[in-house]
One Martini backbone bead per residue (centre of mass of N, CA, C, O) as a GRO file, in nm:
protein
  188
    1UNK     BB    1   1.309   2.368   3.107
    2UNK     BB    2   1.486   2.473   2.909
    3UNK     BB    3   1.702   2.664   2.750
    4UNK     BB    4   1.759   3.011   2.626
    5UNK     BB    5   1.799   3.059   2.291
    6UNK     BB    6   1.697   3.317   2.158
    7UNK     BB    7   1.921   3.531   2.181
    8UNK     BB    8   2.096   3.358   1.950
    9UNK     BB    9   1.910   3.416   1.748
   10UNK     BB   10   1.791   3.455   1.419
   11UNK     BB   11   1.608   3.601   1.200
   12UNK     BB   12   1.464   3.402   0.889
   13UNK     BB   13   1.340   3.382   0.588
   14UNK     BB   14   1.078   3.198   0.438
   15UNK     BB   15   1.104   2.890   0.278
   16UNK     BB   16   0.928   2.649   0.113
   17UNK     BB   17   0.857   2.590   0.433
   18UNK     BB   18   1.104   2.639   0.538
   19UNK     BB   19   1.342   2.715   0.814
   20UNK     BB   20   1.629   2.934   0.874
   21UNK     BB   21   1.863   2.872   1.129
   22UNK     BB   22   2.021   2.995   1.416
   23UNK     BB   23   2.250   2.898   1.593
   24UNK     BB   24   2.462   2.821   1.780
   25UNK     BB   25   2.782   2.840   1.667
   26UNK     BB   26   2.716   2.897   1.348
   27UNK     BB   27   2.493   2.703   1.294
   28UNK     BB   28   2.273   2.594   0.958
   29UNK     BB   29   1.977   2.464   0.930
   30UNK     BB   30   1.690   2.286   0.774
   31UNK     BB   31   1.382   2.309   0.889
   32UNK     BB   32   1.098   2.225   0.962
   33UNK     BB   33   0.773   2.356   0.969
   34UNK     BB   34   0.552   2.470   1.229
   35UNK     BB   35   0.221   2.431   1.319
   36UNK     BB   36   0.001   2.458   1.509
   37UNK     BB   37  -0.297   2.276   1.565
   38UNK     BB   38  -0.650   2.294   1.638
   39UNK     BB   39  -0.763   2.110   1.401
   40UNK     BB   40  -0.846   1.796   1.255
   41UNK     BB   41  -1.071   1.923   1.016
   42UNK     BB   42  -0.943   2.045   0.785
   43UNK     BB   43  -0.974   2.083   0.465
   44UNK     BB   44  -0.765   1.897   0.394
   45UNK     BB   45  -0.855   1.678   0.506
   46UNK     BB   46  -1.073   1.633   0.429
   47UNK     BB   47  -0.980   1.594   0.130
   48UNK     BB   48  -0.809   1.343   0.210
   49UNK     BB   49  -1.060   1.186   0.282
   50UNK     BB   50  -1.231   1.190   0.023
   51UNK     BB   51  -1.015   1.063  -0.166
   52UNK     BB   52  -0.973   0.788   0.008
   53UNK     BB   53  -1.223   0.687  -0.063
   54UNK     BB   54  -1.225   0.693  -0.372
   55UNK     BB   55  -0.972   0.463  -0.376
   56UNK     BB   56  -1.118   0.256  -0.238
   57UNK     BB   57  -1.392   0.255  -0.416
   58UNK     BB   58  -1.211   0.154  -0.682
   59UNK     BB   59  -1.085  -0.083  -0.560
   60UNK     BB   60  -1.343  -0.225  -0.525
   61UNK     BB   61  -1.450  -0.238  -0.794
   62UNK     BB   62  -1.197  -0.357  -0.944
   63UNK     BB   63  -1.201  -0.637  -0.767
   64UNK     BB   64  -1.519  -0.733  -0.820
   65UNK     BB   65  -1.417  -0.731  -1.115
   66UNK     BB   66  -1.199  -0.946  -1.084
   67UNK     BB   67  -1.304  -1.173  -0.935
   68UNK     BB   68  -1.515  -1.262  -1.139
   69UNK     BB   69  -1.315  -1.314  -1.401
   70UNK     BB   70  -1.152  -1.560  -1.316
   71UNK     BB   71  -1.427  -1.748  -1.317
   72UNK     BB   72  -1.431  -1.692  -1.641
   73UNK     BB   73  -1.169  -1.763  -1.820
   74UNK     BB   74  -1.206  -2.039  -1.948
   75UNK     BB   75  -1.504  -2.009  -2.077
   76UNK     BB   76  -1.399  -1.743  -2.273
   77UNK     BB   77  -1.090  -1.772  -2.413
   78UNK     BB   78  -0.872  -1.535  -2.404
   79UNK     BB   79  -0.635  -1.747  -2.263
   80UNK     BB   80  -0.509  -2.016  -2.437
   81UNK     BB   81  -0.278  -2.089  -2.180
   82UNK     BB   82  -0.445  -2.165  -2.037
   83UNK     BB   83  -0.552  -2.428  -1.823
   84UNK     BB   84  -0.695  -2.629  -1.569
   85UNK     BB   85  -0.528  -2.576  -1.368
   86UNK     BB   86  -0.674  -2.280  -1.272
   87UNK     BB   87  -0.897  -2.369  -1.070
   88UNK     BB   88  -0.692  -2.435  -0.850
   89UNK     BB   89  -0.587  -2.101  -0.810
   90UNK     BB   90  -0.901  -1.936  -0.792
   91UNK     BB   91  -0.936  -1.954  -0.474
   92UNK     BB   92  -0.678  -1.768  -0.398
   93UNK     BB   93  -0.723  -1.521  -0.542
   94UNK     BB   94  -1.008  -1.460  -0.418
   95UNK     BB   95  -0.917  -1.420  -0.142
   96UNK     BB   96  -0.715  -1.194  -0.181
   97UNK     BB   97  -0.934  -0.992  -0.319
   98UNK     BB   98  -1.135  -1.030  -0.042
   99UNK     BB   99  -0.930  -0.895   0.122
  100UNK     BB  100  -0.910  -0.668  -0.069
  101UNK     BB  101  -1.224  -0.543   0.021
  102UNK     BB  102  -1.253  -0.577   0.314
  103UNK     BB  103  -1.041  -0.371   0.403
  104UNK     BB  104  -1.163  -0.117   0.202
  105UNK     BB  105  -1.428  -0.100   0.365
  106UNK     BB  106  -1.316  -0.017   0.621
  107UNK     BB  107  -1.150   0.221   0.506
  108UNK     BB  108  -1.430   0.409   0.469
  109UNK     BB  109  -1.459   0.467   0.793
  110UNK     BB  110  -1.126   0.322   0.886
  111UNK     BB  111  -0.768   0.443   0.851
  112UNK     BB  112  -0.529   0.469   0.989
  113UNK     BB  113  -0.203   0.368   0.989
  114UNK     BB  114  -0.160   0.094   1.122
  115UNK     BB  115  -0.381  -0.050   0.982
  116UNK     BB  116  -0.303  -0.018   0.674
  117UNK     BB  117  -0.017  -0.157   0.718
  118UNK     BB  118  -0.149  -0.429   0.873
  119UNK     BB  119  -0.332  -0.504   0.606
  120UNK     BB  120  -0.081  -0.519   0.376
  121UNK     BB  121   0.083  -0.752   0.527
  122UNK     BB  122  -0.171  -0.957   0.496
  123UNK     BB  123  -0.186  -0.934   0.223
  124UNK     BB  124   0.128  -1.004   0.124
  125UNK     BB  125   0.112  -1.291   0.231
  126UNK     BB  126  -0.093  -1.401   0.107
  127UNK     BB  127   0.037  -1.331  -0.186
  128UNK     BB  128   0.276  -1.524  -0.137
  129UNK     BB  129   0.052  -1.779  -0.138
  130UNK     BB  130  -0.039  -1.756  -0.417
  131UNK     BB  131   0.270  -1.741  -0.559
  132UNK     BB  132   0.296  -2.049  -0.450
  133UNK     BB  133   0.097  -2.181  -0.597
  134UNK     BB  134   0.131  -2.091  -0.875
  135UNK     BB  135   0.410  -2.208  -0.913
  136UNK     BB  136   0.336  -2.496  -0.840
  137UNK     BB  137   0.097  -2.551  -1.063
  138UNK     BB  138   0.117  -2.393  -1.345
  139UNK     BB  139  -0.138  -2.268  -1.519
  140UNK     BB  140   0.054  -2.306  -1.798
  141UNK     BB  141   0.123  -2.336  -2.204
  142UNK     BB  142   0.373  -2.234  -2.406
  143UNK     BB  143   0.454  -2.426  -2.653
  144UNK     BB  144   0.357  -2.283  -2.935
  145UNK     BB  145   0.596  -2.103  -2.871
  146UNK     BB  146   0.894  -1.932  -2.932
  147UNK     BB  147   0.930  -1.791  -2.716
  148UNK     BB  148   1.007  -1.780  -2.345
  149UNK     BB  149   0.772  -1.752  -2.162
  150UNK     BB  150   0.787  -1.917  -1.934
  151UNK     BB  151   0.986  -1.759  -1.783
  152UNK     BB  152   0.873  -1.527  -1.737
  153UNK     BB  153   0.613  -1.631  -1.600
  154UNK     BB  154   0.812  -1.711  -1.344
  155UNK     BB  155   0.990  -1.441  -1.331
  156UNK     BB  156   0.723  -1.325  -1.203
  157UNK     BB  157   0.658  -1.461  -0.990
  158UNK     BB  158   0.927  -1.416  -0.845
  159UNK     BB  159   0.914  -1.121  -0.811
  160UNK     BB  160   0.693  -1.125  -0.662
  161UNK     BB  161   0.765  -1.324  -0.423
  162UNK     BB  162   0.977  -1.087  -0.311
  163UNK     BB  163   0.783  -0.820  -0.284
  164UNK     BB  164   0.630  -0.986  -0.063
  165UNK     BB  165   0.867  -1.015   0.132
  166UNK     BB  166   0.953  -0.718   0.179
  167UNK     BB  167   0.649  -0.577   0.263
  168UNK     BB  168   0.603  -0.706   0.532
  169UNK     BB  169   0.817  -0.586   0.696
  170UNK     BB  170   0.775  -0.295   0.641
  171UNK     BB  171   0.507  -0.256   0.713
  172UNK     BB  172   0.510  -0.335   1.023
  173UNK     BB  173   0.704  -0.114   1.092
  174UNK     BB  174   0.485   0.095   1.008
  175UNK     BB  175   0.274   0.008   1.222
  176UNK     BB  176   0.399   0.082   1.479
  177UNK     BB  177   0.492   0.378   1.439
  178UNK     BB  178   0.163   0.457   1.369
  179UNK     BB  179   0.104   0.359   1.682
  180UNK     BB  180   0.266   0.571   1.816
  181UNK     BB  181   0.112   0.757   1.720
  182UNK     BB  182  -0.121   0.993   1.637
  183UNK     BB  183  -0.393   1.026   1.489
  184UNK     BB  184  -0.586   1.180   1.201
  185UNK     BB  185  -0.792   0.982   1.110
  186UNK     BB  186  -1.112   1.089   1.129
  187UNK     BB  187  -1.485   1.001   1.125
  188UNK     BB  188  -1.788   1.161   1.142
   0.00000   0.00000   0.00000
């Protein structure tokens, strides 16, 4: 055990959620209020979990109507500037959106945190490469318009592509971290 620092301390009163404390030697700082948990299951927790369900649920039908519509995109003629090459980056993209359907399908029975940020990494990647096939293949063509959406949609391909290059290194940090402490998602 360490030295016994109570007797130099005074109690102060609880302001929303910190407690202000009085160190030796009159420094005073802020810390988080702790709070010993007796049980996993609180309901709070219950509803964090409950929550994340229906989120998980919403990305996955989300996700496998934009499947479904991506392959049908040429033949309803919504977007006039798509070419026939959108055919050839396709499966790029269902690969992408099966992958977040795989992910979040798991992550409702069990999603821990280092799981689910080493998900978001491999998803990261994932998009990484298909936004480097869209912008390799380019299946736009806005020739007929005055505006230079050319750039934009270039722009935007370039943009996506750093952001997943960004988001790679963070998730497996936070994968890590995640792993090194005791989960708190379990799931009766």
């Amino acid at each position: 055990m360490g030295p016994d620092y109570s007797r130099n301390l005074r109690s102060v009163p609880i302001r929303h959620g910190t407690e202000r404390l009085s160190l030796p030697f009159s420094r005073r700082i802020l810390a988080p209020r702790t709070v010993e948990r007796a049980s996993v299951n609180t309901a709070s927790e219950r509803a964090n979990r409950t929550g994340r369900r229906i989120g998980y649920s919403a990305i996955i039908i989300i996700f496998a109507l934009f499947w479904w519509m991506v392959g049908h995109l040429q033949e309803w003629e919504w977007l006039p500037f798509l070419t026939n090459d959108f055919d050839r980056v396709v499966p790029w993209i269902r690969a992408s959106l099966s992958l977040s359907i795989v992910f979040n399908l798991a992550f409702l029975f069990w999603d821990p945190g280092w799981l689910t940020h080493a998900a978001e990494a491999l998803a990261s990647l994932v998009n990484l490469f298909v936004g480097l096939k869209m912008l390799q293949v380019f299946p736009f063509d806005f020739s007929g318009q005055e505006f230079n959406w050319e750039g934009v949609a270039r722009g935007f391909l370039l943009f996506s592509l750093f952001a997943a290059t960004v988001a790679i290194p963070i998730h497996l940090t936070r994968a890590v971290k995640a792993s090194r402490r005791p989960s708190r998602r379990y799931y009766d």
